[in-house]
C-alpha positions as CSV (number, residue, x, y, z in Angstrom):
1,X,83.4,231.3,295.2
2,X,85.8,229.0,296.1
3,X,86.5,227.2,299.7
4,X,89.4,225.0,300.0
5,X,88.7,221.9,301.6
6,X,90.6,220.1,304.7
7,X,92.3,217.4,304.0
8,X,91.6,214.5,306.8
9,X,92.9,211.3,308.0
10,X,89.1,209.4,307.5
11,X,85.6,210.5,307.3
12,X,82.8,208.4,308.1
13,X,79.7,207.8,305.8
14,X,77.3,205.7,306.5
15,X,78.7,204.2,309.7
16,X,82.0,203.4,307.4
17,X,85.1,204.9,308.7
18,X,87.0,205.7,305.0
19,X,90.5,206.7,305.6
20,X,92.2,208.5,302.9
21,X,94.8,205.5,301.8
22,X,91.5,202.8,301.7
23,X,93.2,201.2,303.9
24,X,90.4,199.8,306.2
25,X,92.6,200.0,309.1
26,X,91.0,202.8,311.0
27,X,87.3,200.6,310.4
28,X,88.6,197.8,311.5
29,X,90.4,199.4,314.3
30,X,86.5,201.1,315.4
31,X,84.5,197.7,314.5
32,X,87.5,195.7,316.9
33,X,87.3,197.7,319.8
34,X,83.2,197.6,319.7
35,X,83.8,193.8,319.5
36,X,86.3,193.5,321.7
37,X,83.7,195.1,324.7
38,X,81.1,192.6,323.6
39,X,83.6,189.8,323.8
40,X,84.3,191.0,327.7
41,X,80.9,191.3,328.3
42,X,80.3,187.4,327.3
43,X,83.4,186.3,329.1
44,X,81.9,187.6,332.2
45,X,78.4,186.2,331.5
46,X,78.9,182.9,330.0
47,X,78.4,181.7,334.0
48,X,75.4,183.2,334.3
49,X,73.6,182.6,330.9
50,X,73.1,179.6,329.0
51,X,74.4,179.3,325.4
52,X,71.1,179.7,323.3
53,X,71.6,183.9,325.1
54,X,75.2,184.1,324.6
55,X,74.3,183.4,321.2
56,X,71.4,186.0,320.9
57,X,74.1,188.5,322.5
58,X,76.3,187.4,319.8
59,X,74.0,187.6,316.9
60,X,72.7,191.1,318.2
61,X,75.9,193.0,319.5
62,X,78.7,191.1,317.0
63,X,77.5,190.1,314.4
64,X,75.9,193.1,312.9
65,X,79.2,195.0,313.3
66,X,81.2,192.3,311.4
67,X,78.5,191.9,308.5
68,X,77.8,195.7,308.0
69,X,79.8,196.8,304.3
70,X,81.6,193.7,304.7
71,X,81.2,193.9,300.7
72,X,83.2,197.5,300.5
73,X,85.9,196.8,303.5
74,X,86.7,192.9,302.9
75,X,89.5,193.4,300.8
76,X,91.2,194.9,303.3
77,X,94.5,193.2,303.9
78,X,95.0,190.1,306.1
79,X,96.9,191.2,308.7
80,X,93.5,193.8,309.2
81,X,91.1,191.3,309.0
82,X,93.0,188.8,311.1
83,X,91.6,190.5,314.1
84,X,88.1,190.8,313.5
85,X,88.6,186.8,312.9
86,X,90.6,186.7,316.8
87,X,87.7,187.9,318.5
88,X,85.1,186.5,316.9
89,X,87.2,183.1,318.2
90,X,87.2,184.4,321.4
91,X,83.8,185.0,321.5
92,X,82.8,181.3,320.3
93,X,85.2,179.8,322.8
94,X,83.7,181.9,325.8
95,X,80.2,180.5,324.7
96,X,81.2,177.2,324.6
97,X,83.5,176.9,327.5
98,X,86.4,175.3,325.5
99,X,90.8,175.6,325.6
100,X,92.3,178.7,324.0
101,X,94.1,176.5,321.7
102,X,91.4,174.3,320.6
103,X,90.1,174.8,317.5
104,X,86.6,176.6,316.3
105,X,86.3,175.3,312.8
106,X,83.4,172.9,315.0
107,X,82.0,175.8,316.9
108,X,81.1,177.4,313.7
């Protein structure tokens, strides 16, 4: 007995979203916009909280997205991964209350 399958744009396994050209781009589209609320969320609390819980907000609601099969989806290409790398910027200069164009290489 035969049953044809559906072809489909991604599936995800594992908590990886594997698109059908291994691309990356529709995980790193998912892993950005999860990010990208986490980033808003410590824009709007970096005058509340001191850094030591920004970072503990980091570490917990961040990080764990960007680290996840980093091993299977880092060779996406750059252009991909250039945004993952924007808001994780963003993040560091909310937390430590510095320009847009000064540089992070020292917040790291």
């Amino acid at each position: 007995m035969s049953v044809p399958l559906d072809c489909k744009e991604y599936v995800k396994y594992l908590g990886i979203l594997i698109d059908s050209n291994l691309s990356w781009k529709t995980h790193i589209e998912y892993i950005t916009l999860k990010i990208s609320k986490t980033v808003g969320l410590i824009a709007k609390l970096r005058h509340f909280l001191p850094l030591h819980i920004l970072l503990h907000i980091y570490q917990s609601l961040i990080s764990p997205y960007i680290t996840y099969g980093l091993s299977v989806w880092s060779q996406a290409s750059k252009c991909h991964l250039d945004k993952i790398l924007i808001l994780q910027k963003r993040a560091l200069r909310f937390m430590y209350s510095t320009k847009k164009n000064e540089h992070t290489i020292p917040l790291y």
